[in-house]
LOVEXMAR-991556 format. One line per 2 residues: for each residue z, x, y of C-alpha. Coordinates in nm, 3 decimals. Each point is the difference from the previous one (the first is absolute). Example, Ala and Ser with C-alpha at 12.3 -4.5 7.8 and 13.67 -1.06 7.14 Angstrom:
BEGIN
0.780:1.230:-0.450  -0.066:0.137:0.344
REM end
This chain:
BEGIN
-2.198:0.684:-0.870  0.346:-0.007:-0.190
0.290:-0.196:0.085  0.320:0.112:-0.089
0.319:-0.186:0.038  0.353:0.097:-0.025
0.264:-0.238:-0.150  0.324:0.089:0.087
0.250:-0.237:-0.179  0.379:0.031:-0.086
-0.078:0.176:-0.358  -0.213:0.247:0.127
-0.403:0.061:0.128  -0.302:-0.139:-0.127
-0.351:0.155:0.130  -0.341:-0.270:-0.061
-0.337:0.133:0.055  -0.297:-0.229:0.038
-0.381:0.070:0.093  -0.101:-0.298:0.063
0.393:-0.191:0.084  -0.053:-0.290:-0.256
0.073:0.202:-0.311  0.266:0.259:0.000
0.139:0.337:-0.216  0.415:-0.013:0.028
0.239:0.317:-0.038  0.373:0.058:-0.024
0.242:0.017:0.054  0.054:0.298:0.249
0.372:0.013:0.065  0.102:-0.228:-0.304
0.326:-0.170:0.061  -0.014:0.079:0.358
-0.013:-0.281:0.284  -0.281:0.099:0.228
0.007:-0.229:0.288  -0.192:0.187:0.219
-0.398:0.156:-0.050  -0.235:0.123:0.281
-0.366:0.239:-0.054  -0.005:0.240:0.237
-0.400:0.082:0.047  -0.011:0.209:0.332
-0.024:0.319:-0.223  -0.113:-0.054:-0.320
0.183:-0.303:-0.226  0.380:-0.007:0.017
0.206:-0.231:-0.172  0.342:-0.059:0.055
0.289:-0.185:-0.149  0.335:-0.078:0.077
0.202:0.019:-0.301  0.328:-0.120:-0.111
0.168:0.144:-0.295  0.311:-0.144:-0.143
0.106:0.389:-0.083  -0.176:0.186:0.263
0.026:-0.241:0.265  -0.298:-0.048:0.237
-0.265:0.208:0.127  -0.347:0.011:0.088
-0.290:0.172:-0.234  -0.341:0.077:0.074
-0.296:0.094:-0.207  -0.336:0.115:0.127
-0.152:-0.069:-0.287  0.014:-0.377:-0.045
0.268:0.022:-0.189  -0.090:0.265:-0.303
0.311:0.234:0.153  0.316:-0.120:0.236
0.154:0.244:0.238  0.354:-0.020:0.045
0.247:0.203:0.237  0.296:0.161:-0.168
0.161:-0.106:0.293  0.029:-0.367:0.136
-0.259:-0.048:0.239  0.155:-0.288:0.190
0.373:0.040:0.042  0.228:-0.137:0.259
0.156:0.275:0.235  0.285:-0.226:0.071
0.328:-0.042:-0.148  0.052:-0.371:-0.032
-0.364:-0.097:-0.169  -0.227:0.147:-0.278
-0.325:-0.108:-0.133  -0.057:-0.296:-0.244
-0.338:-0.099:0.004  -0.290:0.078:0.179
-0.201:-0.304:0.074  -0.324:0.083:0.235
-0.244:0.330:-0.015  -0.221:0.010:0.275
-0.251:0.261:0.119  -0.032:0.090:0.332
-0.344:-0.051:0.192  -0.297:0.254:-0.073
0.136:0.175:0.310  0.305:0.105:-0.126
-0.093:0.184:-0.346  0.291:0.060:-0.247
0.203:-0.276:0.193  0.167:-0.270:-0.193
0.284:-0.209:0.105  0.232:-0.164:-0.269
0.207:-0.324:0.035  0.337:-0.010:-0.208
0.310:-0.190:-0.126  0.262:0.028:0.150
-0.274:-0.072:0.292  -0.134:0.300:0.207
-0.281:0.191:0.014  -0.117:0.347:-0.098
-0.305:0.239:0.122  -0.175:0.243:-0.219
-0.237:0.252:0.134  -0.126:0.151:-0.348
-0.126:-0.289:-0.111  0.288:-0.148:-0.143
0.198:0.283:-0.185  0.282:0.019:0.227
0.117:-0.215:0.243  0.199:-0.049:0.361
0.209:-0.209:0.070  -0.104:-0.223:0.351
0.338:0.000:0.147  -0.100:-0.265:0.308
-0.023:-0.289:-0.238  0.315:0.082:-0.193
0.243:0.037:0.329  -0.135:-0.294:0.128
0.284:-0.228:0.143  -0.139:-0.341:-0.234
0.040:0.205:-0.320  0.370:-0.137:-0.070
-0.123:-0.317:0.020  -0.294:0.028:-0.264
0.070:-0.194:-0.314  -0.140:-0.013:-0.296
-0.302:-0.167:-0.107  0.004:-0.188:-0.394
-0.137:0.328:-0.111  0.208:0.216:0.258
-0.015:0.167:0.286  -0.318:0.155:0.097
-0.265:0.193:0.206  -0.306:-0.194:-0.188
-0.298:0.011:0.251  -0.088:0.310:0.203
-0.333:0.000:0.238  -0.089:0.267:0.175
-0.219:-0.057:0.296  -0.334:0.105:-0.052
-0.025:0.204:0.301  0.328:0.098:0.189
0.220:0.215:-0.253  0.316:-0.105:0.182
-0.103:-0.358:-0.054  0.150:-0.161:-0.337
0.130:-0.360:-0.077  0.235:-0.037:-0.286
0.172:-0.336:-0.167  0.295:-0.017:-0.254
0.190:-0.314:-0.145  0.181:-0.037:0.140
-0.011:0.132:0.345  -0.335:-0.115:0.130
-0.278:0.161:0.125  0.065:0.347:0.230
-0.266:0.199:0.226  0.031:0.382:0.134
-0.212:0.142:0.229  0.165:0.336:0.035
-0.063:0.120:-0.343  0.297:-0.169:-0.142
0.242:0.175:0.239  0.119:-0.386:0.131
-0.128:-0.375:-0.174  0.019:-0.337:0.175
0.051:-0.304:-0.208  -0.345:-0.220:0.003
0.079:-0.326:-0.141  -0.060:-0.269:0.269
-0.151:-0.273:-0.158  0.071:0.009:-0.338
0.294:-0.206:-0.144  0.319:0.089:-0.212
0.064:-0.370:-0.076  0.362:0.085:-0.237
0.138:0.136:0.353  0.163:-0.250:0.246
-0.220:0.153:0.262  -0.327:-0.012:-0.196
-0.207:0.229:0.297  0.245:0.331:-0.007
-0.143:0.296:0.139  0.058:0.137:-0.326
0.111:-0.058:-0.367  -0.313:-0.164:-0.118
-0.109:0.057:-0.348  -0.353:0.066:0.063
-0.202:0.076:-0.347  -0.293:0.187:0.120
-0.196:0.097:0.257  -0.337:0.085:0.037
-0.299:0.101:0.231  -0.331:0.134:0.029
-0.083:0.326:0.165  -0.276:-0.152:0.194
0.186:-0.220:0.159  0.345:0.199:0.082
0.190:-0.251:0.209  -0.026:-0.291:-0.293
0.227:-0.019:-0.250  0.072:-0.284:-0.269
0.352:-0.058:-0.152  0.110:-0.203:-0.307
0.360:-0.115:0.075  0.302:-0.121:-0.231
-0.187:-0.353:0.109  -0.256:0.049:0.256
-0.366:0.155:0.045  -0.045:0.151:0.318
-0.265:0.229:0.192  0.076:0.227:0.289
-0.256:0.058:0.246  0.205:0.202:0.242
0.073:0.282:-0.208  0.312:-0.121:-0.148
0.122:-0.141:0.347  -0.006:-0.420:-0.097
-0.078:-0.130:-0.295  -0.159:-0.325:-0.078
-0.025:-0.253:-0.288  -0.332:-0.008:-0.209
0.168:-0.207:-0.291  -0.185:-0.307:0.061
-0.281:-0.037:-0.305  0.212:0.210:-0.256
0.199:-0.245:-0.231  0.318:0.175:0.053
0.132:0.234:0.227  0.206:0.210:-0.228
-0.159:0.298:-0.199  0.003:0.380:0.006
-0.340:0.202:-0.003  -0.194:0.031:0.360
-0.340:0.177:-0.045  -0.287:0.099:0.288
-0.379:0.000:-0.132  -0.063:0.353:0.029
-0.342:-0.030:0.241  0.106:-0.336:0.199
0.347:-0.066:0.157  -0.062:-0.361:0.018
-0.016:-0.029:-0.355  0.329:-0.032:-0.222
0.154:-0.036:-0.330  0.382:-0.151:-0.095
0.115:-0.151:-0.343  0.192:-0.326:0.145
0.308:-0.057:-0.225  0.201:-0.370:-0.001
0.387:0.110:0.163  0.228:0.298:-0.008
0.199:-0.259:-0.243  -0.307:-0.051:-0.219
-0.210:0.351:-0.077  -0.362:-0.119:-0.120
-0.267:-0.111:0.143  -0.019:-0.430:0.092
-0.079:-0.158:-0.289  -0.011:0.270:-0.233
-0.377:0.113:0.074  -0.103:0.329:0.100
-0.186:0.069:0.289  -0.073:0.239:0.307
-0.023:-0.103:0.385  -0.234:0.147:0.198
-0.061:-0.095:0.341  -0.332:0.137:0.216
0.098:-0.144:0.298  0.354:0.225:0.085
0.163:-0.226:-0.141  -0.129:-0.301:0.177
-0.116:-0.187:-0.349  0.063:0.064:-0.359
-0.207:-0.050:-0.348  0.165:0.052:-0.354
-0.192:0.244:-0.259  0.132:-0.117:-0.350
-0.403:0.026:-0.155  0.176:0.179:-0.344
0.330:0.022:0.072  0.263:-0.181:-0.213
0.139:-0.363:0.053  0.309:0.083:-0.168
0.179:0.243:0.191  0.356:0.011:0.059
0.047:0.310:0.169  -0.054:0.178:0.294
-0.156:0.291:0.214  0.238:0.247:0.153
-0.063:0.177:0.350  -0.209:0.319:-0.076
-0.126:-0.159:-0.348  -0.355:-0.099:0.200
-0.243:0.227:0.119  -0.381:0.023:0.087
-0.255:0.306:-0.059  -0.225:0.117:0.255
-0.307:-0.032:-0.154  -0.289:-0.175:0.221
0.042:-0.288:-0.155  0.393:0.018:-0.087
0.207:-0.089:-0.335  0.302:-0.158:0.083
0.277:0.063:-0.309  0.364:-0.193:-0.041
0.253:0.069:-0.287  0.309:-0.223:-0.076
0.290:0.010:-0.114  -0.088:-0.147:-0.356
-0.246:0.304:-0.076  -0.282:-0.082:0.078
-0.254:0.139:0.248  -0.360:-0.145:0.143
-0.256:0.130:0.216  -0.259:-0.170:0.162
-0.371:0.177:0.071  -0.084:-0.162:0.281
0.273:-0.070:0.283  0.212:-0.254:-0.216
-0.300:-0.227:-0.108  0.058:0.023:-0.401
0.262:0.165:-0.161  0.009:0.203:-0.330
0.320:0.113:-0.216  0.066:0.394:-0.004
0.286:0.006:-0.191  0.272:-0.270:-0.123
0.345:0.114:-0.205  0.102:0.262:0.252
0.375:0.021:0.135  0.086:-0.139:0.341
-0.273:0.104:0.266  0.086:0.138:0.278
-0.232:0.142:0.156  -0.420:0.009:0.001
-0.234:0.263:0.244  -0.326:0.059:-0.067
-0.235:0.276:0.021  -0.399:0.049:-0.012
-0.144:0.310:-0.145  -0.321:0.051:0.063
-0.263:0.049:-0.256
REM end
């Protein structure tokens, strides 16, 4: 098999290909001087990759290339635009594919926060008006790196099923097919507000779940670590065992939802990792117990791992991946055990996703 990655980072796209995940072939950059905080492969029909790009002429966007990045297509018109007066588009922050079910689906989160549905596979967009007129949205603020539609899971089975979470705002649920959201954040604390258990306002980082296992979902907070098992209803705290509670990146092992990955960092006031030293979380237990994977990863690292910059493949035994915000990107072979560089020197990363092609 081959492994591709995409690197999106705030200079533009890198592409690594490895056979074997341990030693690794690096390209770019596609979209030079462009930040591209969002990625996502689209493999329901054929190999899609997408990008959201922002251009400091242009603006921002979203390309696609079907052929792994040899040729980008871009619309001569905007593909996600705001069809209201007192907003427009300044970043788009989450790509997401649809289920197998819905072909040529993808949904797309953006700053100012609200969301966006394509049905050609991501060449134009609509905009999801529920989310937008909902009665909360004067009230979202903005996050330290604005204000944002970041996560976006579709349910795996009922297409009017979605859960979305933005920073800050909190997590939000439709079951109409965005026509109407409820605010699902019961459970998880917003310490800086003098009620720290709102029903909203949270800045939630990112949330994540595993198709198998629909009504379980697993949140990394502004402080806190939490799992859902209620479908978003309550959340609980499965911090105990990490060293911190703070961090970004939430990721599901692709064949077992009790498995999972974060990248604990030491405060919001203090980006890096405790102590300086590298390493990944993973828990097998749903977040019961924890064990830190540092076998090759640095002891000197003082910087961190932003929300969608951590990703798994799906092969059968997965490669889990993590780039931060130094440059520098590792993957690991075999579900986090040891860890090998892929690239170092890069700008800012964003954002990681995987893909397995195979041979």
């Amino acid at each position: 098999m081959t492994v591709v990655v995409a690197i999106g980072t705030r200079k533009g796209l890198w592409l690594a290909r490895s056979e074997d995940r341990v030693t690794w072939q690096v390209d770019g950059p596609h979209h030079a001087m462009q930040e591209v905080y969002a990625v996502a492969f689209d493999s329901r029909e054929g190999l899609r990759l997408m990008a959201g790009v922002s251009s400091p002429h242009f603006g921002p966007g979203v390309s696609i290339s079907d052929d792994l990045g040899a040729t980008w297509e871009e619309s001569s018109t905007p593909p996600i635009a705001f069809p209201v007066d007192d907003a427009a588009l300044e970043r788009v922050w989450q790509l997401q594919p649809a289920p197998a079910s819905q072909p040529g689906v993808v949904y797309a989160g953006t700053q100012p926060s609200a969301l966006f549905r394509s049905s050609d596979g991501g060449r134009s967009f609509e905009f999801v008006e529920g989310l937008w007129n909902h009665p909360h949205r004067p009230e979202w603020e903005a996050g330290f790196g604005g204000q944002a539609v970041h996560t976006i899971v579709p349910d795996p089975v009922d297409p009017d099923r979605m859960l979305v979470a933005m920073s800050t705002g909190g997590v939000y649920r439709t079951a109409d097919g965005g026509k109407s959201w409820e605010a699902r954040n019961k459970g998880i604390k917003a310490y800086f507000f003098p009620d720290p258990w709102p029903e909203f306002g949270q800045c939630v980082h990112k949330v994540a779940q595993h198709p198998a296992l629909a009504s379980r979902f697993y949140a990394q907070n502004h402080h806190g670590v939490y799992r859902s098992d209620d479908g978003g209803d309550t959340w609980q705290s499965i911090a105990e065992g990490l060293p911190t509670d703070f961090g970004f990146a939430m990721v599901v092992h692709p064949h077992d939802p009790d498995t999972i990955f974060t990248f604990p960092i030491e405060a919001d006031g203090r980006r890096f990792p405790p102590e300086g030293k590298c390493r990944v979380y993973r828990s097998r237990d749903a977040g019961s117990s924890w064990e830190a994977l540092g076998e090759g990863l640095p002891d000197a690292f003082w910087t961190a791992v932003m929300r969608d910059a951590m990703c798994t493949d799906d092969a059968a035994v997965p490669g889990v991946y993590f780039g931060s915000r130094s440059g520098e990107v590792y993957a690991s072979p075999d579900e986090g055990d040891t860890w090998h560089q892929v690239a170092a020197h890069l700008p800012d990363v964003m954002s990681v996703r995987a893909t397995v092609i195979p041979t």
